[in-house]
C-alpha positions as CSV (number, residue, x, y, z in Angstrom):
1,X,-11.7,-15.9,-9.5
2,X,-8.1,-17.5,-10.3
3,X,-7.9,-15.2,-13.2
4,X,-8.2,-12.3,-11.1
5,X,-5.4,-13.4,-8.6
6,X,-2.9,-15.0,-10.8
7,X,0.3,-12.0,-10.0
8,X,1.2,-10.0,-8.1
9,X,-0.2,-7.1,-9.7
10,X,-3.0,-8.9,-9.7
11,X,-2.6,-9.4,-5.7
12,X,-2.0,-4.9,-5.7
13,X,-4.9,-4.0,-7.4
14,X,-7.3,-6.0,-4.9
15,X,-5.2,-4.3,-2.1
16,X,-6.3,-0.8,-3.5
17,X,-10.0,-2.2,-4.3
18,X,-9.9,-3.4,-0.1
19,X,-8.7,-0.4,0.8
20,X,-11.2,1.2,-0.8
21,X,-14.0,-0.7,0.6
22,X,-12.3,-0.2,4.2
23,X,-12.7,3.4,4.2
24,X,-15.9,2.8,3.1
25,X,-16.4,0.7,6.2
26,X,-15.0,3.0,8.3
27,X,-17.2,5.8,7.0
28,X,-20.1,4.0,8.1
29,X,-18.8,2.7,11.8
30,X,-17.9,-1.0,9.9
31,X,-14.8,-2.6,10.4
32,X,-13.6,-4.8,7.6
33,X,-11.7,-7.5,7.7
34,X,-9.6,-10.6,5.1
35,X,-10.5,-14.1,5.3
36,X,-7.8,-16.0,3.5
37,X,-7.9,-19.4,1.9
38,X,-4.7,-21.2,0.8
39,X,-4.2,-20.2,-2.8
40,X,-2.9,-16.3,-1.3
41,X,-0.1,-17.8,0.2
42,X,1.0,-19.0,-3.3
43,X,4.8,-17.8,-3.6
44,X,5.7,-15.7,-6.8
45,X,9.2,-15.8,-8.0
46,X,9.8,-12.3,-6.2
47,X,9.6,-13.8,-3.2
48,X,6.4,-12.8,-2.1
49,X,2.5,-14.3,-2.0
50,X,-1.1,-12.5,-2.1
51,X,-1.3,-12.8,1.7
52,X,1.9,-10.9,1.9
53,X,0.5,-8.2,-0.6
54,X,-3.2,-7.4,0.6
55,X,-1.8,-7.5,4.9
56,X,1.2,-5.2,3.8
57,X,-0.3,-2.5,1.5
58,X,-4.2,-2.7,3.3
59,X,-3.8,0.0,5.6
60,X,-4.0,-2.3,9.4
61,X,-5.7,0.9,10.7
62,X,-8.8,0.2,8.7
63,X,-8.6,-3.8,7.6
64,X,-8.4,-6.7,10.8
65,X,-7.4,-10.1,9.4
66,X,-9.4,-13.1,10.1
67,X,-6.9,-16.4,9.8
68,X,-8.5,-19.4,8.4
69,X,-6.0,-21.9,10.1
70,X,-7.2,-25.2,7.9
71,X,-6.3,-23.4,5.1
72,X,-2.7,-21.5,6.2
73,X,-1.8,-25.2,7.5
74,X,-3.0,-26.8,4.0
75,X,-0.8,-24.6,2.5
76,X,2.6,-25.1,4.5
77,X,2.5,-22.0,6.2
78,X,2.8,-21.6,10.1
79,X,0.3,-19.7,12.1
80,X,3.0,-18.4,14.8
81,X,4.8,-17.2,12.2
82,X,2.0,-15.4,10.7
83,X,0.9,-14.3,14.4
84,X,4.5,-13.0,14.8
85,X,4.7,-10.7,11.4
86,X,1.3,-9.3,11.8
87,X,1.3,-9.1,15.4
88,X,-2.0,-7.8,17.1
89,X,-3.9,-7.7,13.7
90,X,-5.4,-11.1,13.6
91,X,-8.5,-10.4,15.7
92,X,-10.7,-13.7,14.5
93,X,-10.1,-17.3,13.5
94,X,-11.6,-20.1,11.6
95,X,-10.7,-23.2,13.5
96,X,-11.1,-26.7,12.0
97,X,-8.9,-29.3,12.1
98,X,-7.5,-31.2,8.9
99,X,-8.7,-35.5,8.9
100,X,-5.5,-37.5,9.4
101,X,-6.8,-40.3,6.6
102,X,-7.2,-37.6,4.0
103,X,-5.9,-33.8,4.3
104,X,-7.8,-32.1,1.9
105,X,-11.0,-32.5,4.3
106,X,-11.6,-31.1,7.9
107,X,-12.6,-32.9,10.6
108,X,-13.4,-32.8,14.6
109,X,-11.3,-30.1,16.7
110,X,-8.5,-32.1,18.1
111,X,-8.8,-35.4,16.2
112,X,-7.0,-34.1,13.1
113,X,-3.3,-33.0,12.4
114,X,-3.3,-29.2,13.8
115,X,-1.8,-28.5,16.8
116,X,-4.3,-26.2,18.2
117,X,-2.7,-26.4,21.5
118,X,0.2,-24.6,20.4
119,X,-1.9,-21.9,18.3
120,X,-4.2,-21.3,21.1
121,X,-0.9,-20.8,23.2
122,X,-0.2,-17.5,21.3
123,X,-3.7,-16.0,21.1
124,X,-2.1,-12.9,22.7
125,X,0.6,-12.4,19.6
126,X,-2.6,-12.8,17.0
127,X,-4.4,-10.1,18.7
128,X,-6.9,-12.8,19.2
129,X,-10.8,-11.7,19.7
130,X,-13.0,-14.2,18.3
131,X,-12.9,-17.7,16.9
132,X,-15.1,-19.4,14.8
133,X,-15.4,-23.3,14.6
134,X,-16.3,-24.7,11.2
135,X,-16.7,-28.0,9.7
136,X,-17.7,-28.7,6.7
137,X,-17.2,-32.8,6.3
138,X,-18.8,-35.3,8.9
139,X,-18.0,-38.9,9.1
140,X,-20.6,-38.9,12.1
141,X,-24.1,-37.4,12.8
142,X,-23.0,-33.7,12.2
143,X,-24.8,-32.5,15.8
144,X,-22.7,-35.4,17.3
145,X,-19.5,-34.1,15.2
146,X,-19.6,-30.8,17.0
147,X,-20.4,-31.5,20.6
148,X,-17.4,-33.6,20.2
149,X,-15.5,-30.7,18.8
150,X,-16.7,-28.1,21.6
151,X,-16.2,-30.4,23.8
152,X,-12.8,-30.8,22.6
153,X,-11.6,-26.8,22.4
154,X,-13.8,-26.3,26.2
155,X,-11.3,-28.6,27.9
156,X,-8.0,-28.3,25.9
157,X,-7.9,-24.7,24.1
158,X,-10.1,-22.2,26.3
159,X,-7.9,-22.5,29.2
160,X,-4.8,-21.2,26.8
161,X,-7.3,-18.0,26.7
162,X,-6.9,-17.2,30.4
């Protein structure tokens, strides 16, 4: 809740709870691994956001990262440049794309304002292993909405992947 991640000491004592729950993980042959949403890259006067926190003191032996790109784009942030400071440690994606009328929603893979041609580009700096489409709005029949999305990443983004 908000009230839990409002500081930065706030932002260390999840760290040690994740760390915590990795070695736990790894204990039992799990991995775990950080899906962020766009209030962790919130900047604190120090310089610094959650993001920052939990990737830099979770131990990247035990803890992958899985980059929800709607919501690093909704807040401002680039994914290359996130791909670049935690090379190799971003093993899955959430891919949707943000709806050029209004921003707050997501829309079709490729018909919104992300440039996933560029972020598909430097799969190999992530650490890339898996992606995950999502949608959660539809202004069309929703099985209609996602052929058009596969369709979409089949032609333009899986050739970046080699």
């Amino acid at each position: 809740p908000p009230e839990q991640r409002s500081s930065i000491d706030d932002y260390k004592r999840i760290a040690e709870k994740l760390n915590q729950a990795a070695e736990l993980c790894s204990k039992n042959k799990v991995r775990l691994a950080y899906h962020n949403h766009e209030f962790e890259f919130q900047q604190y006067p120090e310089g610094v956001c959650g993001y920052d926190i939990l990737t830099e003191e979770v131990s990247a032996d035990l803890m992958d990262l899985e980059l929800d790109l709607f919501w690093v784009d909704f807040a401002g942030r680039d994914p290359l440049e996130i791909f670049r400071k935690y090379t190799g440690r971003i093993k899955m994606w959430y891919v949707k794309d943000r709806d050029k009328a209004n921003p707050k929603i997501n829309t079709e893979i490729g018909y919104g304002t992300i440039d996933y041609k560029k972020i598909f580009a430097q799969a190999s700096v992530s650490g890339l292993e898996y992606f995950y489409m999502e949608q959660e709005n539809f202004a069309m029949d929703p099985e209609k909405s996602i052929q058009k999305s596969n369709a979409y990443i089949k032609k333009n983004l899986l050739p970046a992947l080699g």
